[in-house]
PDBQT receptor file of N, H, CA, C and O in Angstrom, charges set to zero:
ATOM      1  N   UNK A   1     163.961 147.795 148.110  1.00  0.00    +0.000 N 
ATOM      2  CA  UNK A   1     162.574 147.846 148.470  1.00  0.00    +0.000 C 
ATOM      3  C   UNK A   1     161.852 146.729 147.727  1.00  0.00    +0.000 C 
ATOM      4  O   UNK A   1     162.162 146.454 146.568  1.00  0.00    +0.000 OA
ATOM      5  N   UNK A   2     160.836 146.047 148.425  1.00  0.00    +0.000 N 
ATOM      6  H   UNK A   2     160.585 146.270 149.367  1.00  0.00    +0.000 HD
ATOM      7  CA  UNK A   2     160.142 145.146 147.601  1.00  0.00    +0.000 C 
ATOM      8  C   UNK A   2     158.670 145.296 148.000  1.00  0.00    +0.000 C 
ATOM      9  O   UNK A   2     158.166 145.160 149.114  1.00  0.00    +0.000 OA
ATOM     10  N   UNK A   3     158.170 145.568 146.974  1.00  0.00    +0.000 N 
ATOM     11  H   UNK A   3     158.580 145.678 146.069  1.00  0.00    +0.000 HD
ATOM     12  CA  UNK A   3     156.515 145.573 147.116  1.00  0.00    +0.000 C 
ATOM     13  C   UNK A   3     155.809 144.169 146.995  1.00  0.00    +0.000 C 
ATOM     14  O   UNK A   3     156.563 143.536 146.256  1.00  0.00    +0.000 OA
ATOM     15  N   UNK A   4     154.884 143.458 147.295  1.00  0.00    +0.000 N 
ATOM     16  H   UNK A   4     154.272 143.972 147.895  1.00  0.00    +0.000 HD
ATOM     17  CA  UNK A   4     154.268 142.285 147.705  1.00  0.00    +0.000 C 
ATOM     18  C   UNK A   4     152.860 142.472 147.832  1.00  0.00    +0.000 C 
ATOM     19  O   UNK A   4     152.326 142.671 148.923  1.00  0.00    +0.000 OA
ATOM     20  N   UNK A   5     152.316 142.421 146.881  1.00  0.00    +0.000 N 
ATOM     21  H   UNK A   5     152.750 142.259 145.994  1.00  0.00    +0.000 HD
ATOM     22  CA  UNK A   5     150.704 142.324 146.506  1.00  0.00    +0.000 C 
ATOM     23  C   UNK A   5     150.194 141.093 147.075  1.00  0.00    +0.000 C 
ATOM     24  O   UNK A   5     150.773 140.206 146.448  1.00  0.00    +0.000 OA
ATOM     25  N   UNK A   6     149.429 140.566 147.917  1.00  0.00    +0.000 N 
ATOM     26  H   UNK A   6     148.958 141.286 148.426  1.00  0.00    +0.000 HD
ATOM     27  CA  UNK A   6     148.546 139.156 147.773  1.00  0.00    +0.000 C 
ATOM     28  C   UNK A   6     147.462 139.217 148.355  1.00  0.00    +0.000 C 
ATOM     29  O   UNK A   6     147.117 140.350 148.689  1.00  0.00    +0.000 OA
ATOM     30  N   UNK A   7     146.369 137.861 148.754  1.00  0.00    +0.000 N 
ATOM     31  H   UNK A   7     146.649 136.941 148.482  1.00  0.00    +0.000 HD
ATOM     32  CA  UNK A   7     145.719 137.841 149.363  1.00  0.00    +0.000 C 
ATOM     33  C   UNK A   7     144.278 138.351 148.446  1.00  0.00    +0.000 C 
ATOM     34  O   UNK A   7     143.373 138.858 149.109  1.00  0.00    +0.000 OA
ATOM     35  N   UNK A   8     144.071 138.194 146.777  1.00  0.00    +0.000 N 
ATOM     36  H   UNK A   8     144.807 137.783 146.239  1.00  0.00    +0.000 HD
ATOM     37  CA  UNK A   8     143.090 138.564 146.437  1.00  0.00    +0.000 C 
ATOM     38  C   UNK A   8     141.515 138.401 146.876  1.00  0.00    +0.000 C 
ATOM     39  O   UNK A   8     141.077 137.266 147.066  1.00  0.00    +0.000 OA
ATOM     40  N   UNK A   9     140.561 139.705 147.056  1.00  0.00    +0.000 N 
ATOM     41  H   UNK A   9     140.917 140.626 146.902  1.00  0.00    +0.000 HD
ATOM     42  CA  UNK A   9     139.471 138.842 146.840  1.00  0.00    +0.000 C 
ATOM     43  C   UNK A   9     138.798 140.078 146.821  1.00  0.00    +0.000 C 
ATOM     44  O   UNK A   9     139.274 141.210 146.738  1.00  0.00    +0.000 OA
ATOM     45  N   UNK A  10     137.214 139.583 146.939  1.00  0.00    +0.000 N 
ATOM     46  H   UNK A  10     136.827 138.664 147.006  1.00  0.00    +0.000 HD
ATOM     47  CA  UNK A  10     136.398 140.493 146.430  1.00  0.00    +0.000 C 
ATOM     48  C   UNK A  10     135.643 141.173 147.588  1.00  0.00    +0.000 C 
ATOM     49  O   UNK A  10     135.161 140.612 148.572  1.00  0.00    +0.000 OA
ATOM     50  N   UNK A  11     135.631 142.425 147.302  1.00  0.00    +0.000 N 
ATOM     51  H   UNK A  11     136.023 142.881 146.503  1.00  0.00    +0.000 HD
ATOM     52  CA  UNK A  11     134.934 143.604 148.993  1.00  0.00    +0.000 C 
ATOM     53  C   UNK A  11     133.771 144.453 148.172  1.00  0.00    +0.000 C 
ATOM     54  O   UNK A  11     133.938 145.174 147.188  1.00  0.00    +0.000 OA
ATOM     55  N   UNK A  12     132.390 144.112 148.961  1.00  0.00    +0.000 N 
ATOM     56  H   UNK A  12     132.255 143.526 149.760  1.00  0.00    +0.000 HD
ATOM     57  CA  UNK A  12     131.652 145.201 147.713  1.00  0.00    +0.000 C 
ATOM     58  C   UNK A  12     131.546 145.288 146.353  1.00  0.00    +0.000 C 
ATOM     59  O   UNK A  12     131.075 146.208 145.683  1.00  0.00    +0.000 OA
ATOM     60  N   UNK A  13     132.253 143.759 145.836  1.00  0.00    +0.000 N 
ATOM     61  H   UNK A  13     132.636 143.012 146.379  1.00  0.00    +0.000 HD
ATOM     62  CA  UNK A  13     131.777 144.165 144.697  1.00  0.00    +0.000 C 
ATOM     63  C   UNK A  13     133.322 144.399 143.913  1.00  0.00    +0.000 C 
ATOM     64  O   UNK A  13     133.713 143.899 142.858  1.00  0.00    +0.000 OA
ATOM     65  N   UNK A  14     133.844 145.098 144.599  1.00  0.00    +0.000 N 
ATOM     66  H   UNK A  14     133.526 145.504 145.455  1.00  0.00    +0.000 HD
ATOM     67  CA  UNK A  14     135.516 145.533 144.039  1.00  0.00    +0.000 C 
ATOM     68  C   UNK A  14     137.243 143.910 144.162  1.00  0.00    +0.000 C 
ATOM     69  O   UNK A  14     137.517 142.992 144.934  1.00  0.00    +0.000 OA
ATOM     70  N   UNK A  15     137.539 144.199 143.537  1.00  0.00    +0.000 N 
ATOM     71  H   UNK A  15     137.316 144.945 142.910  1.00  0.00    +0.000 HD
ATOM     72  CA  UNK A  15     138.693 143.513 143.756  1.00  0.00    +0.000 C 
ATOM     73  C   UNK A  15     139.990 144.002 144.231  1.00  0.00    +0.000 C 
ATOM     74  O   UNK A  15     140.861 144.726 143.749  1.00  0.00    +0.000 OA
ATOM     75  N   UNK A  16     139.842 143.407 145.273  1.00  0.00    +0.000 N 
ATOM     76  H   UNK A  16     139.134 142.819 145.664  1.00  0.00    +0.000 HD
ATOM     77  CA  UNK A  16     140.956 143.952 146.545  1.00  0.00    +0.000 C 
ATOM     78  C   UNK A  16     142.332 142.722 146.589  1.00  0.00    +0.000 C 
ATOM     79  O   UNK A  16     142.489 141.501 146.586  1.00  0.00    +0.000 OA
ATOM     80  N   UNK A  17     143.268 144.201 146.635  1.00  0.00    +0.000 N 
ATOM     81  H   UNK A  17     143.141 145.193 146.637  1.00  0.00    +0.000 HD
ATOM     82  CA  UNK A  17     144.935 143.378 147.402  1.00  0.00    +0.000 C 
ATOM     83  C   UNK A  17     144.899 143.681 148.219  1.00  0.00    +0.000 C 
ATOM     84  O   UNK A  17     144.131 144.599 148.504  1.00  0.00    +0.000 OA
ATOM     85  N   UNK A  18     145.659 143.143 149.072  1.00  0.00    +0.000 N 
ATOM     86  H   UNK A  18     146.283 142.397 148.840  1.00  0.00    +0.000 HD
ATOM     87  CA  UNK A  18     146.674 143.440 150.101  1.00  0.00    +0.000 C 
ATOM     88  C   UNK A  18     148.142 144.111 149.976  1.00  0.00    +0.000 C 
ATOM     89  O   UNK A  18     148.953 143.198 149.820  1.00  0.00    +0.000 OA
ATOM     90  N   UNK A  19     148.497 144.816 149.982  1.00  0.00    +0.000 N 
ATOM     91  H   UNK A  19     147.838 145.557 150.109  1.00  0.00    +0.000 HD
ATOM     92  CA  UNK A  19     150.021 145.704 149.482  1.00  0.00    +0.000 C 
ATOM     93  C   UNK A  19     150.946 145.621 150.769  1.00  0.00    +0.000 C 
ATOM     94  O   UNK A  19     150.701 146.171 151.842  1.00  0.00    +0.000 OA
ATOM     95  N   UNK A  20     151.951 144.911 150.502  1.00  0.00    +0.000 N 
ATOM     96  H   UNK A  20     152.150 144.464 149.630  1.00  0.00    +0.000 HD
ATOM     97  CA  UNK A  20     152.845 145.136 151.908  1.00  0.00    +0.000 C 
ATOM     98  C   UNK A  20     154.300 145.967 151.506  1.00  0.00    +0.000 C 
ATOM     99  O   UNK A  20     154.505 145.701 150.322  1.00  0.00    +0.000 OA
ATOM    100  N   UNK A  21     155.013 146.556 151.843  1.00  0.00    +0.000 N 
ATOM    101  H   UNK A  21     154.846 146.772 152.805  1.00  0.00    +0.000 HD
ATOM    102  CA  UNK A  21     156.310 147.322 151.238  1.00  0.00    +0.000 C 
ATOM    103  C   UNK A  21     157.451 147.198 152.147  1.00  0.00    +0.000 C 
ATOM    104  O   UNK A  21     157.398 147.955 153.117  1.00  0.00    +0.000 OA
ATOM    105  N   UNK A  22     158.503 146.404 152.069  1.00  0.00    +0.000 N 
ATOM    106  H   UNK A  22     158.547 145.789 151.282  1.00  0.00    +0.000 HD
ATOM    107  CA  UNK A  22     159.573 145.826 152.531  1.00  0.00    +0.000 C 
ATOM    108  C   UNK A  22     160.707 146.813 152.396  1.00  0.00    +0.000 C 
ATOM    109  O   UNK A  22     161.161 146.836 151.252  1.00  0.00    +0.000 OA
ATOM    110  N   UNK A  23     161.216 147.533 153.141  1.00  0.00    +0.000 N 
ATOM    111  H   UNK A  23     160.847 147.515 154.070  1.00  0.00    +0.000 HD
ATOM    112  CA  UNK A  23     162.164 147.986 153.130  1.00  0.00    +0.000 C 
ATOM    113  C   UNK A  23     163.575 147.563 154.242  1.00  0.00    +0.000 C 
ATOM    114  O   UNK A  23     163.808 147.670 155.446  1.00  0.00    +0.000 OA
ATOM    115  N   UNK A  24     164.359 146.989 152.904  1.00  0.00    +0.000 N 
ATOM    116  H   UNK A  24     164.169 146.902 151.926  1.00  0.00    +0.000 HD
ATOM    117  CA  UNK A  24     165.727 146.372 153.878  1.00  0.00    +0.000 C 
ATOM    118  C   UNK A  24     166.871 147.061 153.406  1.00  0.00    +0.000 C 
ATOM    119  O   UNK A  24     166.812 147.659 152.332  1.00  0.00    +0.000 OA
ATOM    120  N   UNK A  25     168.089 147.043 154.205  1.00  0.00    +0.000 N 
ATOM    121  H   UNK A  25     168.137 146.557 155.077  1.00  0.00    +0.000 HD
ATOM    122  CA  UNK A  25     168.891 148.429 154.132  1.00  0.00    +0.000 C 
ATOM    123  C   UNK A  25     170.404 146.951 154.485  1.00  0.00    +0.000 C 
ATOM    124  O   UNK A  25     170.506 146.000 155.260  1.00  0.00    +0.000 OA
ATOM    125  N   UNK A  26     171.159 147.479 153.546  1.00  0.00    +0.000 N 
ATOM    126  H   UNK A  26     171.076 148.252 152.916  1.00  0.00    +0.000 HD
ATOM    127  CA  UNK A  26     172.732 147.053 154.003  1.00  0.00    +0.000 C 
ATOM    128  C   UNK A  26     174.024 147.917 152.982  1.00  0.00    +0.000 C 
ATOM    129  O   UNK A  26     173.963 148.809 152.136  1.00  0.00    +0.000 OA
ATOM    130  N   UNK A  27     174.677 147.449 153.332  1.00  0.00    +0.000 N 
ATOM    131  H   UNK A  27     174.727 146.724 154.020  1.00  0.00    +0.000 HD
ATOM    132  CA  UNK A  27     175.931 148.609 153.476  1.00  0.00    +0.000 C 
ATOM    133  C   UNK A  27     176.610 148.320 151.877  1.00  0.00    +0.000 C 
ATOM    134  O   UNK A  27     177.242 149.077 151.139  1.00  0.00    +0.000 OA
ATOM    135  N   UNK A  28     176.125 146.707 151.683  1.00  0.00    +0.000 N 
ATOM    136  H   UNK A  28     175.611 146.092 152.282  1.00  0.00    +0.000 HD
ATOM    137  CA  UNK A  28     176.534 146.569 150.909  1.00  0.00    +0.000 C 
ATOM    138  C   UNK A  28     176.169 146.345 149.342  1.00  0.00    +0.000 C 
ATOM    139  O   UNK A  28     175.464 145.389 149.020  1.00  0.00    +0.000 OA
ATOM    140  N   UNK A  29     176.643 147.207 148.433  1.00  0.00    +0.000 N 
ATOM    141  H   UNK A  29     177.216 147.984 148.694  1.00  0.00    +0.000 HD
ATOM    142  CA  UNK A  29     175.338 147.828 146.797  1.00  0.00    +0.000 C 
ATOM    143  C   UNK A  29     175.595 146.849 146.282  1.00  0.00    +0.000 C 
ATOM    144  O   UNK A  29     176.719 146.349 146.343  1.00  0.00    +0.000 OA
ATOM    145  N   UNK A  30     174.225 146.138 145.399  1.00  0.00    +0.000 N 
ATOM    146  H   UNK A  30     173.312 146.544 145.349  1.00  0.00    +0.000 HD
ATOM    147  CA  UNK A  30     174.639 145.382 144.377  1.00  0.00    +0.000 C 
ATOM    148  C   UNK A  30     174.689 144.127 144.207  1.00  0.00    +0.000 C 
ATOM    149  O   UNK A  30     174.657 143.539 143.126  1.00  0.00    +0.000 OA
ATOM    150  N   UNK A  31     174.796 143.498 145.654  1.00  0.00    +0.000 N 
ATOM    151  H   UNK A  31     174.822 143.975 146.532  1.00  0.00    +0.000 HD
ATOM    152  CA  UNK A  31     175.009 142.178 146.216  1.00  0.00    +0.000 C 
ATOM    153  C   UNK A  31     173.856 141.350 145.859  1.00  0.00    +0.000 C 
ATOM    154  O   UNK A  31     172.717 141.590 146.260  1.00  0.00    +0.000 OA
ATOM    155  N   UNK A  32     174.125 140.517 145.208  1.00  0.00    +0.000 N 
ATOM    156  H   UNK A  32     175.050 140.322 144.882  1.00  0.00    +0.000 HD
ATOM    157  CA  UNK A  32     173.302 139.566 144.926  1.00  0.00    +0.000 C 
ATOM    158  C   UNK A  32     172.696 138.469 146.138  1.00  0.00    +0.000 C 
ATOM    159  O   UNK A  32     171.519 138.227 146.405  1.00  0.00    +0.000 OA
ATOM    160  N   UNK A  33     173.888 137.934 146.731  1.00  0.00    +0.000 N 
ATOM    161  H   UNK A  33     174.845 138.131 146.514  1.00  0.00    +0.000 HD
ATOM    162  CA  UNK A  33     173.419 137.289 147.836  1.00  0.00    +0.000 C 
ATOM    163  C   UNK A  33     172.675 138.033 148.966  1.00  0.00    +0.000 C 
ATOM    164  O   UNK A  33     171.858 137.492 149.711  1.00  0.00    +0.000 OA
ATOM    165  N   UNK A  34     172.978 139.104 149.007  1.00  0.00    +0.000 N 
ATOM    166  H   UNK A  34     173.642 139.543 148.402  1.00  0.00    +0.000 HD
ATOM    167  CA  UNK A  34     172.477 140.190 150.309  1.00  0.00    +0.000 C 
ATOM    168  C   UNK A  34     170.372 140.272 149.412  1.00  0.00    +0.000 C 
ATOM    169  O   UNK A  34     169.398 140.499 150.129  1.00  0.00    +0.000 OA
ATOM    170  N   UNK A  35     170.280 140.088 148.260  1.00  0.00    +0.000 N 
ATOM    171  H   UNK A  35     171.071 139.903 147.677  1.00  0.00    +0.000 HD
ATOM    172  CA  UNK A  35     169.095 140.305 147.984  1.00  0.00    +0.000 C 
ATOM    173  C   UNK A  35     168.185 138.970 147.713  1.00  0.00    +0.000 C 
ATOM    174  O   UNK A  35     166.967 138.990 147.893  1.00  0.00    +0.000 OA
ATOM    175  N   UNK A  36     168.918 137.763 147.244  1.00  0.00    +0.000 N 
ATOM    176  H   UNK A  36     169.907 137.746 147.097  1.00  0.00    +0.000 HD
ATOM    177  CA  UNK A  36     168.554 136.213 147.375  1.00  0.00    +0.000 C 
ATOM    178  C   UNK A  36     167.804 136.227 148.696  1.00  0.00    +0.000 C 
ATOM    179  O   UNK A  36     166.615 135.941 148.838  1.00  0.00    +0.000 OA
ATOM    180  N   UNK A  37     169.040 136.765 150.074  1.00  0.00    +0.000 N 
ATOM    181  H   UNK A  37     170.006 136.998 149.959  1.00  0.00    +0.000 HD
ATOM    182  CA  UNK A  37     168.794 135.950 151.213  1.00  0.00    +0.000 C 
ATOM    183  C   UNK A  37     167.450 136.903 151.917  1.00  0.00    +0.000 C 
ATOM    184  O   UNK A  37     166.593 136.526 152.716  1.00  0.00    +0.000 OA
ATOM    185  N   UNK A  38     167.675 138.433 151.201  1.00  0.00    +0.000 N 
ATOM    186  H   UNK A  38     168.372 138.739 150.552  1.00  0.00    +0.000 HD
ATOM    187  CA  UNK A  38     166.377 139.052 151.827  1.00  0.00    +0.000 C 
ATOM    188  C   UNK A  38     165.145 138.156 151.493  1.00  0.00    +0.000 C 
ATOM    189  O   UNK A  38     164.516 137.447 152.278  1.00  0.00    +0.000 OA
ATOM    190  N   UNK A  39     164.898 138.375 149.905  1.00  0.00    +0.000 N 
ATOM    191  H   UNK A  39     165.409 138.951 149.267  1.00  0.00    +0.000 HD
ATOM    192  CA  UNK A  39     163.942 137.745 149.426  1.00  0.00    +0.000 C 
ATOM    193  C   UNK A  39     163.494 136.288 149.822  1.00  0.00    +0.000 C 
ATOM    194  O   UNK A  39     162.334 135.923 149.631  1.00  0.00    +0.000 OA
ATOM    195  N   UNK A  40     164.116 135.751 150.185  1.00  0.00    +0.000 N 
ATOM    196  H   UNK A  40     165.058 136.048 150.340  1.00  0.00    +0.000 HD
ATOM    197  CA  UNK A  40     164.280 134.099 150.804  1.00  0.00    +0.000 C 
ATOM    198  C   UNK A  40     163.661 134.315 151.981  1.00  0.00    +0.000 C 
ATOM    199  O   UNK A  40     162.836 133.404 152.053  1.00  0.00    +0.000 OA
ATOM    200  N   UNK A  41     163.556 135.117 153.137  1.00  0.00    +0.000 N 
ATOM    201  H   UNK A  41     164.226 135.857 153.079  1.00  0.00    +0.000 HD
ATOM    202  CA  UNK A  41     163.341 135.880 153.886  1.00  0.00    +0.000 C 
ATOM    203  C   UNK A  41     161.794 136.163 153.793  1.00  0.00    +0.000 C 
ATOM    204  O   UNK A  41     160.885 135.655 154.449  1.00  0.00    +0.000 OA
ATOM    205  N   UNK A  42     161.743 137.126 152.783  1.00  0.00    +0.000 N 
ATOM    206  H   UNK A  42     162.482 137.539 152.250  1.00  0.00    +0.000 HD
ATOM    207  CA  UNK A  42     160.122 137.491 152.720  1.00  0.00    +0.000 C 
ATOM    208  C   UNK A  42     159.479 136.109 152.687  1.00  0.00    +0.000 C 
ATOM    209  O   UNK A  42     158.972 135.600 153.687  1.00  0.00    +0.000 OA
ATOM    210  N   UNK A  43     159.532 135.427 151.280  1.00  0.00    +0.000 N 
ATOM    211  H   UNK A  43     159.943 135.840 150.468  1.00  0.00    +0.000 HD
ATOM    212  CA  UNK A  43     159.129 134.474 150.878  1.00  0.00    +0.000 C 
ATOM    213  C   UNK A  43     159.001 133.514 152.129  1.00  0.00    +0.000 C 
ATOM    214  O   UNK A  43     157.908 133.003 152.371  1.00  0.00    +0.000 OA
ATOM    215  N   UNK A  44     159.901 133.308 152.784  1.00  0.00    +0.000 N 
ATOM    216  H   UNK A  44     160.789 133.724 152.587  1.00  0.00    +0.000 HD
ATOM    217  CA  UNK A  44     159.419 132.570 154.088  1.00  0.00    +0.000 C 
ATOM    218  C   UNK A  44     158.478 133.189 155.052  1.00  0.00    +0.000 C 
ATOM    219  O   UNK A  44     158.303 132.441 156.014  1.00  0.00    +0.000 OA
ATOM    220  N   UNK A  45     157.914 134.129 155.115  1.00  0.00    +0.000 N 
ATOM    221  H   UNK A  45     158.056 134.737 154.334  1.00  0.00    +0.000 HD
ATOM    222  CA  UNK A  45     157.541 135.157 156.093  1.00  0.00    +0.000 C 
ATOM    223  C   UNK A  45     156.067 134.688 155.003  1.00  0.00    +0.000 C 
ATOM    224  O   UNK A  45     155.200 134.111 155.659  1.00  0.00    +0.000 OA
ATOM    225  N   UNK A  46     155.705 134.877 153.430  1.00  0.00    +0.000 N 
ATOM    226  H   UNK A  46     156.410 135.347 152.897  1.00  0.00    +0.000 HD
ATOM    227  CA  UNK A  46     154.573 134.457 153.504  1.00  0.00    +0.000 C 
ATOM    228  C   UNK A  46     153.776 132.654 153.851  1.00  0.00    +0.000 C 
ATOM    229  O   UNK A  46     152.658 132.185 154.066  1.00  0.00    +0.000 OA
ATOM    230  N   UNK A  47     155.249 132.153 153.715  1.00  0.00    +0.000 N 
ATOM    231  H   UNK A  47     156.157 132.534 153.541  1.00  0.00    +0.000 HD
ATOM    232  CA  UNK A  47     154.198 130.946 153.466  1.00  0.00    +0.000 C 
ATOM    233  C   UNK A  47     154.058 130.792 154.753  1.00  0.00    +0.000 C 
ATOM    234  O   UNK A  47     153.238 129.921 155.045  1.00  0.00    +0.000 OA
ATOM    235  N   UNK A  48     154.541 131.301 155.596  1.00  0.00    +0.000 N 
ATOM    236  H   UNK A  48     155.207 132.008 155.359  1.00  0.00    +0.000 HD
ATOM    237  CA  UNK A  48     154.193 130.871 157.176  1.00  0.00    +0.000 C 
ATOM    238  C   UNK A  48     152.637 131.737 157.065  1.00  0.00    +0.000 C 
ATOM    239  O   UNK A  48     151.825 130.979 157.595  1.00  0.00    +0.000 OA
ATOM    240  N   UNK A  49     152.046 132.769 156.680  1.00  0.00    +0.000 N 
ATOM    241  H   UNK A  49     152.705 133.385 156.249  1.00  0.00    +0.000 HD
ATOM    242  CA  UNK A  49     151.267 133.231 156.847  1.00  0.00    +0.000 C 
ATOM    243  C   UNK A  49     149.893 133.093 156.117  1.00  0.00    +0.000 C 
ATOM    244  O   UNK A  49     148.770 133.412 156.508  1.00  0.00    +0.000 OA
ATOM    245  N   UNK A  50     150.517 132.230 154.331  1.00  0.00    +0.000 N 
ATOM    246  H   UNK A  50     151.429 131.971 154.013  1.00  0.00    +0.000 HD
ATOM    247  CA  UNK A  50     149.771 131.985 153.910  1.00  0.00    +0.000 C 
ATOM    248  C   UNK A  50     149.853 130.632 153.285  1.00  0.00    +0.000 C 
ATOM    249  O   UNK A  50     149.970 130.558 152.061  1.00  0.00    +0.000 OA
ATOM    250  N   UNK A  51     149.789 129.276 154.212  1.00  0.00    +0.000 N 
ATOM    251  H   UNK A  51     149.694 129.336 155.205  1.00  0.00    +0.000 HD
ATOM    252  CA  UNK A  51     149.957 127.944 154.673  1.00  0.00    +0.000 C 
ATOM    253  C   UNK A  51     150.019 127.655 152.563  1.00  0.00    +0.000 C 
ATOM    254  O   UNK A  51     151.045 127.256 152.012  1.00  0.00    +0.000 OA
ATOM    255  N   UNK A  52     148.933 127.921 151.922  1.00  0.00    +0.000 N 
ATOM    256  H   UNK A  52     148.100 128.245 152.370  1.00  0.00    +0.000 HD
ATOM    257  CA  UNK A  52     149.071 127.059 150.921  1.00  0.00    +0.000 C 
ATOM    258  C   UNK A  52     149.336 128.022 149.533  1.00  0.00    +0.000 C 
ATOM    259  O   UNK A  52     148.831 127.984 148.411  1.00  0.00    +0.000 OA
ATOM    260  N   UNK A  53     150.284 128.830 150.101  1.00  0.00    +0.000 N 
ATOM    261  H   UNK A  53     150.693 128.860 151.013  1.00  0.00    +0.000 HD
ATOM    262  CA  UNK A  53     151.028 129.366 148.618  1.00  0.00    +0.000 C 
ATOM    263  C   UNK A  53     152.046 128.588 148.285  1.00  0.00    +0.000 C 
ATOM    264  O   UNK A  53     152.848 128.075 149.065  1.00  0.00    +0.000 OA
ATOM    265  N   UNK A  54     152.008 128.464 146.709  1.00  0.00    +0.000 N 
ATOM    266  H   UNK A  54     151.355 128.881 146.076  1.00  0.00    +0.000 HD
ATOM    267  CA  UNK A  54     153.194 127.404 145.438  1.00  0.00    +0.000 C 
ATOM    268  C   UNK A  54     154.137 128.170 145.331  1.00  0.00    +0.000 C 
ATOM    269  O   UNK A  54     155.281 127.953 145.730  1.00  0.00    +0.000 OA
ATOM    270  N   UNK A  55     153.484 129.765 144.427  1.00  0.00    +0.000 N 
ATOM    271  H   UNK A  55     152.554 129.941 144.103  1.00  0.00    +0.000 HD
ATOM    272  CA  UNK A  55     154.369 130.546 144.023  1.00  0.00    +0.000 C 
ATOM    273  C   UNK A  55     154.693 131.899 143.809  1.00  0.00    +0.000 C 
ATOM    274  O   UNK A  55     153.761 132.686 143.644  1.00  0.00    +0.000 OA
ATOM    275  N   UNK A  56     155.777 132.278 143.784  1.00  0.00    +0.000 N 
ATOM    276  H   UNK A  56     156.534 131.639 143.917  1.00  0.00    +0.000 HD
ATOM    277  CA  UNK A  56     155.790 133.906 144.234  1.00  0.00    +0.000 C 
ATOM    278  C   UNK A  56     156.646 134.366 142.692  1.00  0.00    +0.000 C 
ATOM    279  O   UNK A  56     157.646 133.863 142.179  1.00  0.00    +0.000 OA
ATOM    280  N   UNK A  57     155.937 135.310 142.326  1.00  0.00    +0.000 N 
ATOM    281  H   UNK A  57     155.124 135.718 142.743  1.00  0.00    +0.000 HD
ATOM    282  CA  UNK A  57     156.230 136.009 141.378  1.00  0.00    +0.000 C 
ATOM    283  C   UNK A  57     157.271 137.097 141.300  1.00  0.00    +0.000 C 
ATOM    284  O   UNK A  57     156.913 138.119 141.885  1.00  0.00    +0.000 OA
ATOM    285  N   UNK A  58     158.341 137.152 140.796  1.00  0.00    +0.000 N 
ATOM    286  H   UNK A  58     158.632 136.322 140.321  1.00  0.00    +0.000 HD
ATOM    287  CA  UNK A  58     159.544 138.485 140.879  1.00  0.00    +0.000 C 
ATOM    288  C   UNK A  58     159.369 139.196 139.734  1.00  0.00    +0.000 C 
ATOM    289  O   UNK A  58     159.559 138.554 138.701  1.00  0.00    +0.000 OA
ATOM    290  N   UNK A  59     158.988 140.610 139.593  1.00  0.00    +0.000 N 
ATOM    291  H   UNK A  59     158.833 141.131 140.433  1.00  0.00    +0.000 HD
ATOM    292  CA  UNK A  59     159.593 141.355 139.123  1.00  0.00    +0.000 C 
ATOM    293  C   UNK A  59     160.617 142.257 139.248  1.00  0.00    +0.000 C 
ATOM    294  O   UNK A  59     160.333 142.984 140.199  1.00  0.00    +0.000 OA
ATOM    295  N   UNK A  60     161.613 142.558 138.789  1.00  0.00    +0.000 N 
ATOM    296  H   UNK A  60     161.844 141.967 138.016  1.00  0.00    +0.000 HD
ATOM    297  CA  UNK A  60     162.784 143.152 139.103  1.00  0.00    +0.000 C 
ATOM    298  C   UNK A  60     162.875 144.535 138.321  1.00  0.00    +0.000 C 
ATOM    299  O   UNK A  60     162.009 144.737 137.470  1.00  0.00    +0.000 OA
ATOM    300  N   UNK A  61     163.674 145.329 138.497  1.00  0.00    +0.000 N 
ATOM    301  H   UNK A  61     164.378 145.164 139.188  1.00  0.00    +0.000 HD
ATOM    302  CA  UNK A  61     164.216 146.787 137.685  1.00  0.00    +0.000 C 
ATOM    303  C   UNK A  61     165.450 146.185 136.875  1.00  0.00    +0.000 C 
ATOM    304  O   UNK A  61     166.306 147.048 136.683  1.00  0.00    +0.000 OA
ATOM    305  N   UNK A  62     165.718 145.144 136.437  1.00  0.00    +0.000 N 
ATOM    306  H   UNK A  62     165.022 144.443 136.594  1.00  0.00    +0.000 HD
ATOM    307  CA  UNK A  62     166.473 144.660 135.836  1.00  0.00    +0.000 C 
ATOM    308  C   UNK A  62     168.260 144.826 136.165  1.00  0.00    +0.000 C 
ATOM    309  O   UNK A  62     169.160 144.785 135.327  1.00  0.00    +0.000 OA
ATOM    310  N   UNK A  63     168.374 145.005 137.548  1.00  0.00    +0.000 N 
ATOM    311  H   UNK A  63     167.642 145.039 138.229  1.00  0.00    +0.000 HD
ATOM    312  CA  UNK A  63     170.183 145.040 137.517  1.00  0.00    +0.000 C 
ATOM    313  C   UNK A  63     169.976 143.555 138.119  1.00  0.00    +0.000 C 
ATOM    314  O   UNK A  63     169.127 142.863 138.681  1.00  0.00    +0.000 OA
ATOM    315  N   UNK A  64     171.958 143.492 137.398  1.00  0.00    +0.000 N 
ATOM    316  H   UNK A  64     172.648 144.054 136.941  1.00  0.00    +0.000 HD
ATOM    317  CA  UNK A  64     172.177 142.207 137.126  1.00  0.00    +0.000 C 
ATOM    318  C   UNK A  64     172.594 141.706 138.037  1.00  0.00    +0.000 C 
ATOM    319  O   UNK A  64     172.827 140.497 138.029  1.00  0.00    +0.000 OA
ATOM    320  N   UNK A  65     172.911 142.788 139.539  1.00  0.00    +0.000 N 
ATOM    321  H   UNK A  65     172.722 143.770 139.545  1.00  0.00    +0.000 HD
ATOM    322  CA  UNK A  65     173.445 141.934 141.169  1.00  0.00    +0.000 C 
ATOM    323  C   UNK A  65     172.291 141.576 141.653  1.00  0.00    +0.000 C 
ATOM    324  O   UNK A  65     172.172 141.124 142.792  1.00  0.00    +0.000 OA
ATOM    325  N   UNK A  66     171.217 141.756 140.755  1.00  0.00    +0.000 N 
ATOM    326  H   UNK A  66     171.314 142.123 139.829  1.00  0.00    +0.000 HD
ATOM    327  CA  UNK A  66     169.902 140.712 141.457  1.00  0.00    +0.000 C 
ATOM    328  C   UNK A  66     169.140 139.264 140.916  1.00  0.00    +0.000 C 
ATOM    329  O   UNK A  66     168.254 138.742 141.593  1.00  0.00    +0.000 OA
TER     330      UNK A  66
């Protein structure tokens, strides 16, 4: 699962995200490449959407097939 915050700004006064939640499914646990190529994936999916993003931030749960 990958959660994906962006798109800050201000509504009323408040400071607003955008929250999107990615859920991708394969057979195979652990795989590092199976989670590179998802993420490679998202990451392409924003900059098509958001023309002048640099950089995308990872936080992880810390296993090491990622």
């Amino acid at each position: 699962m990958y959660v994906v915050t962006h798109s800050p700004r201000v509504e009323e006064g408040e400071r607003v995200v955008t929250t999107d939640v990615w859920r991708v499914f394969s057979e195979v646990k652990g795989d590092s490449n199976f989670h590179n190529t998802a993420l490679s994936q998202i990451v392409g999916h924003y900059k098509e959407k958001i023309p002048d993003l640099r950089q995308a931030h990872v936080f992880t749960d810390g296993c090491r097939a990622q």
